[in-house]
C-alpha beads as a LAMMPS data file, in Angstrom:
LAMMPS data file: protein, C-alpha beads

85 atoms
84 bonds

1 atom types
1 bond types

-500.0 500.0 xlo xhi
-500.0 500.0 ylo yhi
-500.0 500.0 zlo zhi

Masses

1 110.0

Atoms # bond

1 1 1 -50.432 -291.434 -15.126
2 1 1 -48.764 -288.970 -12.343
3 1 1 -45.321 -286.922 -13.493
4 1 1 -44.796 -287.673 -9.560
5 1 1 -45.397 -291.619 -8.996
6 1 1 -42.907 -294.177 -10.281
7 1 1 -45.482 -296.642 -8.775
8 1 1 -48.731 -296.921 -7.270
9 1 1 -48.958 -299.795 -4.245
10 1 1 -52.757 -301.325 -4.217
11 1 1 -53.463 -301.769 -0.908
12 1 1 -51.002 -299.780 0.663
13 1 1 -51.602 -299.257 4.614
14 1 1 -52.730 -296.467 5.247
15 1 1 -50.422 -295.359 7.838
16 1 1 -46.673 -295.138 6.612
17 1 1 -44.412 -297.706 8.185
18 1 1 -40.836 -298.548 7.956
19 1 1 -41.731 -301.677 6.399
20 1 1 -43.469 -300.212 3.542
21 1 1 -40.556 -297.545 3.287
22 1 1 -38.001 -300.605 3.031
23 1 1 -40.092 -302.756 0.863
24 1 1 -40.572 -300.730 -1.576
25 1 1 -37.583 -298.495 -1.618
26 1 1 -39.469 -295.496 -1.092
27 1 1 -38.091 -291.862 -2.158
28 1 1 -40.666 -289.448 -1.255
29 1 1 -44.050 -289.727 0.391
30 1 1 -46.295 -286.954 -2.088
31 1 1 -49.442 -285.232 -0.504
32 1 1 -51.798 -282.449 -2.375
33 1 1 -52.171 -280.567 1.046
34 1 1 -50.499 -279.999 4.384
35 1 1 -53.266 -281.270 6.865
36 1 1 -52.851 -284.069 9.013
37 1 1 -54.430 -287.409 8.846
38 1 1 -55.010 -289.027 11.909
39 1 1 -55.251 -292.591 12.606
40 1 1 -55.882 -293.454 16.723
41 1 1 -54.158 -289.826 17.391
42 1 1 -50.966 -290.626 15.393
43 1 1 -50.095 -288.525 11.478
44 1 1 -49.813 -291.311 9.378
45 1 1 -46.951 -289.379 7.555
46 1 1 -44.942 -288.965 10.444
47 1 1 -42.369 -291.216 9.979
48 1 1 -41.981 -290.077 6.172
49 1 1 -41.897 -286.097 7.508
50 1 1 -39.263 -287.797 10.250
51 1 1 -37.150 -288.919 7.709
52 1 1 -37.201 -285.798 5.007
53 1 1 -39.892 -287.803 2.268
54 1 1 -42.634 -285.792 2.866
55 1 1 -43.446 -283.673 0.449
56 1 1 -46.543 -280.942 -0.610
57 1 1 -47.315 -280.704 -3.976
58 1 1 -50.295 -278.410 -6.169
59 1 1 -53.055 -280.141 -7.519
60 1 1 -53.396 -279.686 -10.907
61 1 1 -56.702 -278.525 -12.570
62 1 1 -59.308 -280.906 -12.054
63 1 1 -56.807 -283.520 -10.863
64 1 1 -57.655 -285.402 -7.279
65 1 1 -55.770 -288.497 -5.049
66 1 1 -59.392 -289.382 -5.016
67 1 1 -60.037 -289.436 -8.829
68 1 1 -56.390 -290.880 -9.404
69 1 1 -57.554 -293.522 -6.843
70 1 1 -60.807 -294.155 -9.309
71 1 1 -59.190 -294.115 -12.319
72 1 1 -57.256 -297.090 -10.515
73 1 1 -59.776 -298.592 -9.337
74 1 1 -61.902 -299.001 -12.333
75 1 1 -59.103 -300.644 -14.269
76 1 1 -57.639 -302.609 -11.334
77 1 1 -57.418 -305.973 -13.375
78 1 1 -55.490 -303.979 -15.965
79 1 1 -53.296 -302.452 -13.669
80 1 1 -52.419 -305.639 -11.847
81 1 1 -51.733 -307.673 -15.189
82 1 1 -49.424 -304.939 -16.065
83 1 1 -47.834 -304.680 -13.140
84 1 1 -47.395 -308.252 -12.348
85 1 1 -44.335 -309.092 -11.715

Bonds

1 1 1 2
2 1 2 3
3 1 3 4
4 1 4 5
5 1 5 6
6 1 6 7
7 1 7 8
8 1 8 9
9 1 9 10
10 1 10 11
11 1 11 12
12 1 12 13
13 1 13 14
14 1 14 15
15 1 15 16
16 1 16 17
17 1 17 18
18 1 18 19
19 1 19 20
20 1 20 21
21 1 21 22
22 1 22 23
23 1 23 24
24 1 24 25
25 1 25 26
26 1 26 27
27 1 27 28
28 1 28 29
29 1 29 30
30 1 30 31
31 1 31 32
32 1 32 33
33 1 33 34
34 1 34 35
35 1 35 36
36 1 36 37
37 1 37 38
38 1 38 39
39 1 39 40
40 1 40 41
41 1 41 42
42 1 42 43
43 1 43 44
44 1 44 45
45 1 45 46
46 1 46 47
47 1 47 48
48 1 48 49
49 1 49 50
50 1 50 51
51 1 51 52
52 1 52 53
53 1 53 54
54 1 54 55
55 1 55 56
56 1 56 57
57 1 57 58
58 1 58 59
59 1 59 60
60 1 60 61
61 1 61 62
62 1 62 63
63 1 63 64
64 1 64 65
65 1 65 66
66 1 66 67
67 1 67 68
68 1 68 69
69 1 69 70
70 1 70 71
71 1 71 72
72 1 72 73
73 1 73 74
74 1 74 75
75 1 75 76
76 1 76 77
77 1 77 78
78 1 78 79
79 1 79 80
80 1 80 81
81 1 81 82
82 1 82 83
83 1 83 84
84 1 84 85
């Protein structure tokens, strides 16, 4: 669980497009640091900082994107029953 995600979208591109914004109805775009990640030259967050849904927030104690992603991960068929829609 994360107090800032209403959802989590397997598969997600990784670069932020309108379409995904639209789709999914898309408030804020969360990140646990400031840097910029590249894809061919381009911040995939730029259209998200564009629009005002970017936002920085601390990582709590022993908390990670890449252990959240994990977590996910290992209960993926879980996840996706639950979520099925």
């Amino acid at each position: 669980s994360c107090r800032y995600a209403d959802e989590v979208v397997i598969g997600a591109p990784a670069k932020i497009t309108n379409d995904l914004l639209t789709t999914f109805n898309v408030s804020i775009v969360v990140a646990e640091d400031e840097d910029e990640y590249l894809i061919d030259g381009e911040d995939v967050n730029a259209l998200a900082k564009a629009r005002g849904l970017y936002r920085v927030v601390e990582r709590a104690h022993g908390a990670s994107v890449a252990g959240v992603a994990q977590k996910i991960m290992a209960n993926r068929a879980e996840f996706e029953a639950r979520n099925a829609r």
